[in-house]
N, C-alpha and C positions, 0 to 999 in steps of 0.2 A: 504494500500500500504506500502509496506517496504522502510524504510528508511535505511541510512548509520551506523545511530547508534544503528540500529538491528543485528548488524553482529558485530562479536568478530575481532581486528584485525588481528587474524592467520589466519579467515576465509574472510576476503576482501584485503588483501593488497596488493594480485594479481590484483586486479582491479585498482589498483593506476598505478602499473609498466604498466599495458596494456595501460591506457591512456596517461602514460610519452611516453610512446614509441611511441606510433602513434602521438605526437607531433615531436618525435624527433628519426625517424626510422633508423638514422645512427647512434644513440647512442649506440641502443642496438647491433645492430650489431658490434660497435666496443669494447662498455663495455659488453657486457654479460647480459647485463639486461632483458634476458630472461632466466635467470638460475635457475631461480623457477620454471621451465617447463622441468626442469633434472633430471629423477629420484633419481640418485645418490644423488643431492643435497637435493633433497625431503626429501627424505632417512632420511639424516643428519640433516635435519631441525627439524625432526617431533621424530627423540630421543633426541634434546635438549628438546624440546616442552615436551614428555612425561617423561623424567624424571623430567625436571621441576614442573610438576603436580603430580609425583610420592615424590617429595621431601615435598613439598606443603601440601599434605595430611599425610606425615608421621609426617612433623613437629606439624601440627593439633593435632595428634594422638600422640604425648609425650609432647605437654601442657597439653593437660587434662590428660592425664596419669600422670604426676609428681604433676600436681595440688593436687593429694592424698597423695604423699610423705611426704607434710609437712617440704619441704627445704631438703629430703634426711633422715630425721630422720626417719623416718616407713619402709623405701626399697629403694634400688638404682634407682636414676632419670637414664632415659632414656635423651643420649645426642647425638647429631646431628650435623655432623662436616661435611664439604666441602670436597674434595678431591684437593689438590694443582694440577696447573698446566692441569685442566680438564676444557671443558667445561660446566657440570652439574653434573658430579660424586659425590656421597655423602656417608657416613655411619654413621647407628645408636651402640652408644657404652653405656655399661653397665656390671657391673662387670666382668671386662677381656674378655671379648666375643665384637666382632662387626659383626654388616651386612653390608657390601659392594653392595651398587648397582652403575653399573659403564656398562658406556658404551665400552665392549669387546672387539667387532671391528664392522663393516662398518652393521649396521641393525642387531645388537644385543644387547642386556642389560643383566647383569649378576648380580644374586641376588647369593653371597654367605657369608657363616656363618666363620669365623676365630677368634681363643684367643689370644691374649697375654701370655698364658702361652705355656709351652711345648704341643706339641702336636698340631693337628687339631681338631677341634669342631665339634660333629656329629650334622647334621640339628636337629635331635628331640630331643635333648637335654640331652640323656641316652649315658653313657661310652663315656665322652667328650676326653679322653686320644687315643681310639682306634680306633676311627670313621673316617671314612675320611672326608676329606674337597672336598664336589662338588658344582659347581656353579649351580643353576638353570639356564634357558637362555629364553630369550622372545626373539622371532625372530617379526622383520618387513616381512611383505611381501605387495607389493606394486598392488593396484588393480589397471583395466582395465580403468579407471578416473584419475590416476596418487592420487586416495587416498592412504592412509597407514594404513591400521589396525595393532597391535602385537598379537603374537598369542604365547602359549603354550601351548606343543605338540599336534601341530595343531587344536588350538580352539583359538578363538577369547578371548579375556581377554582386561578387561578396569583395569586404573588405581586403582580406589577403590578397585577394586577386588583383585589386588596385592597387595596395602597397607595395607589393612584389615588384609589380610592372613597374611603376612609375619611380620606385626607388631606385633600380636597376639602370631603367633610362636617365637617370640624374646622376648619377654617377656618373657612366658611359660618357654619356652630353658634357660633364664638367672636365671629366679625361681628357677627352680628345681636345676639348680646349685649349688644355694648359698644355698636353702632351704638343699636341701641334706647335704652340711658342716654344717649348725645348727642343723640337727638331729645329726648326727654323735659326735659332740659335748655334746649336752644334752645326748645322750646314755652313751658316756664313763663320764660323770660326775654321772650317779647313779648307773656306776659300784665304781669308785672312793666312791661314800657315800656306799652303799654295802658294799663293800670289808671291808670301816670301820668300818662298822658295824659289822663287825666279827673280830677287832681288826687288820687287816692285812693293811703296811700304800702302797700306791702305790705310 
């Protein structure tokens, strides 16, 4: 038999308000205390809830990621900052580039890529000067239960499976950035030894 403490509190806490309320059935009707039975509210409840779990596992996924850094010394740590003034908006930052995930508007989430430097950052991480900046979007849509799945372009999608991805591709995208300025560098330093070597000083 199931007990109370088999169930997550996102998943029972309706059943607390159902029993307040039928103790004290003028409350709810005067407070609202059936507003967990509002879509809208649903809604709003369940993209704190997933980005909360969205944040959760990215932070997961830059401890052990940085864990390899070595303090920063082997490659840029991957850092993880709040968004003021939001209720669960977040982004991950790493040499001049961030990922914004940030609640859009009313049953949306928006995963997009932006630098610090001039210009906009292309998602795949090629001609970061030219590319444009577009958000990906995870839409809610609310099922026949008053459940909520998120879905991109129209497929169901779990958290891991956005964290995963898009953690991956941030990495990847911020690599080849930096990796590109160290080749660029090593190339013109054995043209610089070259050229010396033919007596010519650059």
């Amino acid at each position: 038999m199931a007990t109370s403490k088999d169930f997550s509190p996102n998943l029972s806490g309706w059943i607390h308000d159902l029993a307040r309320a039928e103790n004290h059935p003028d409350a709810e009707r005067l407070l609202g205390l059936g507003a967990n039975l509002d879509p809208h509210q649903i809604v709003e409840e369940e993209t704190v809830r997933f980005l909360s779990e969205l944040r959760e596992r990215f932070n997961e996924f830059s401890r052990v990621f940085n864990s390899y850094s070595e303090a920063g010394g082997r490659f840029a740590e991957v850092k993880l900052y709040s968004v003021a003034q939001t209720a669960a908006d977040f982004m991950l930052y790493r040499n001049q580039i961030k990922l914004v995930v940030s609640n859009a508007a009313h049953g949306v989430i928006a995963l997009s890529f932006a630098s610090h430097a001039r210009g906009p950052f292309g998602f795949d991480g090629a001609n970061p000067e030219s590319a444009g900046s577009k958000a990906q979007e995870l839409l809610a849509q609310i099922g026949p239960f008053r459940d909520v799945k998120w879905t991109f372009q129209g497929e169901e999608v779990k958290p891991e499976q956005i964290a995963k991805y898009y953690f991956a591709e941030f990495v990847r995208a911020t690599r080849e950035r930096r990796a590109s300025t160290g080749q660029n560098q090593a190339l013109l330093e054995q043209i610089k030894a070259l050229l010396g070597d033919n007596g010519i000083q650059f």
